[in-house]
C-alpha positions in Angstrom: 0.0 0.0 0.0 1.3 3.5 -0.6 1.1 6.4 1.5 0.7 9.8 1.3 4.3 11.7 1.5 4.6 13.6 5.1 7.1 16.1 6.2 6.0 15.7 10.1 4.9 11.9 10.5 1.4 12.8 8.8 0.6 15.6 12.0 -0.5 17.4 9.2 -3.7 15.5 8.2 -6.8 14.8 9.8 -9.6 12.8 9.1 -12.8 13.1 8.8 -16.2 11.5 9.1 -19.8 12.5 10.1 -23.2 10.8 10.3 -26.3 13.0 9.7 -29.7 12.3 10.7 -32.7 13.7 8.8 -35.2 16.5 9.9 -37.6 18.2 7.9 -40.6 15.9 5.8 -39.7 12.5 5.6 -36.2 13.7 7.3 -34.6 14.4 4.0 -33.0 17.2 5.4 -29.7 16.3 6.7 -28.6 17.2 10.4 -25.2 16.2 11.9 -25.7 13.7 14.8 -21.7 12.1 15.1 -18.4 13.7 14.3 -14.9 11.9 14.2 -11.7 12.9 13.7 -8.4 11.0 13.5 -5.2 11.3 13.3 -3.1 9.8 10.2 -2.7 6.6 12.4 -6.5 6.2 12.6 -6.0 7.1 16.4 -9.3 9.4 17.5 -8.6 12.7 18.6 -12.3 13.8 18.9 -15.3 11.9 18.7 -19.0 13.1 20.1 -22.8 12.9 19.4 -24.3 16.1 19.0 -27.3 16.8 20.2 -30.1 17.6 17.2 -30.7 21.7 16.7 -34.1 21.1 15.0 -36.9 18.3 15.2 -35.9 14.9 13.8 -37.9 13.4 11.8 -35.7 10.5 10.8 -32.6 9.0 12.7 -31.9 6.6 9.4 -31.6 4.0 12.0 -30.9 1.2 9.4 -27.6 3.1 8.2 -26.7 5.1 11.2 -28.0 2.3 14.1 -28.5 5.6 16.1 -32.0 6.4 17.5 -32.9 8.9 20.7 -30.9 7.4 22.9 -27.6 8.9 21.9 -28.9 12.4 22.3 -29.2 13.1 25.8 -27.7 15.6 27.7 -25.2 12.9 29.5 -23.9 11.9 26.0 -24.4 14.5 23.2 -23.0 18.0 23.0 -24.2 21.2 21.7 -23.6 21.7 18.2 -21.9 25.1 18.4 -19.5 23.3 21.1 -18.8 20.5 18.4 -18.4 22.9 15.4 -16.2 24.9 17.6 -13.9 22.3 18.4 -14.0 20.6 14.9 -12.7 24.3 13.5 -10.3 24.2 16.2 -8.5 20.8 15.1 -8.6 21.5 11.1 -7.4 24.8 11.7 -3.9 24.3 9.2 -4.7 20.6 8.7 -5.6 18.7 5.5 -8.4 16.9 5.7 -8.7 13.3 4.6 -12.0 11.6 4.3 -14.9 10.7 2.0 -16.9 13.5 0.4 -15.5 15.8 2.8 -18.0 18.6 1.4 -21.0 17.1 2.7 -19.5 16.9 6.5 -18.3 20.2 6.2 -21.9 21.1 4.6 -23.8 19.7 7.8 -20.8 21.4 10.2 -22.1 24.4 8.6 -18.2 24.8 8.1 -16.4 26.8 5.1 -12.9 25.4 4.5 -10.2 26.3 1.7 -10.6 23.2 -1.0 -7.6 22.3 -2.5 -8.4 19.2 -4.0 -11.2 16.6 -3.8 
């Protein structure tokens, strides 16, 4: 397998992944419910529910195996406090990850695209 070329043992790259839960008619409208990021090892460096900003309407249980239960105020966080702290850990980094504009759509997030 061949990997990327690093200058600082890949502390420049971060990965990226969210699931999104639906809201709106027939929840078609997508909401973020998870955010991970790792580190080039695949090591997590942050990893949270967030807790839903609108009514859901669909938590796409059969592809996210998330329902209510992971929203509560013992395990979910505020969405500001995960977008904030998301920003805080791409700030300089390149992101790695699979159709990063849709996570960065549902983060509500504008980032500088260099390549895709």
């Amino acid at each position: 397998m061949t990997s990327f070329p690093t200058t600082s043992d890949g502390k420049e790259y971060v990965g990226l992944s969210t699931i999104v839960i639906g809201t709106g008619a027939g929840g078609t409208i997508p909401m973020l419910a998870r955010v991970t990021l790792v580190n080039w090892y695949g090591q997590p460096l942050y990893d949270t529910y967030v807790k839903p900003t609108d009514p859901v309407t669909s938590y796409r249980e059969t592809t996210t195996g998330l329902d209510g239960t992971y929203f509560t105020d013992e395990i979910a966080v505020p969405f500001q406090q995960a977008q904030l702290m998301v920003a805080g850990w791409l700030s300089g980094k390149v992101i790695v990850g699979h159709q990063i504009w849709k996570d960065l759509q549902v983060l509500n997030t504008q980032y500088k695209i260099l390549a895709t």
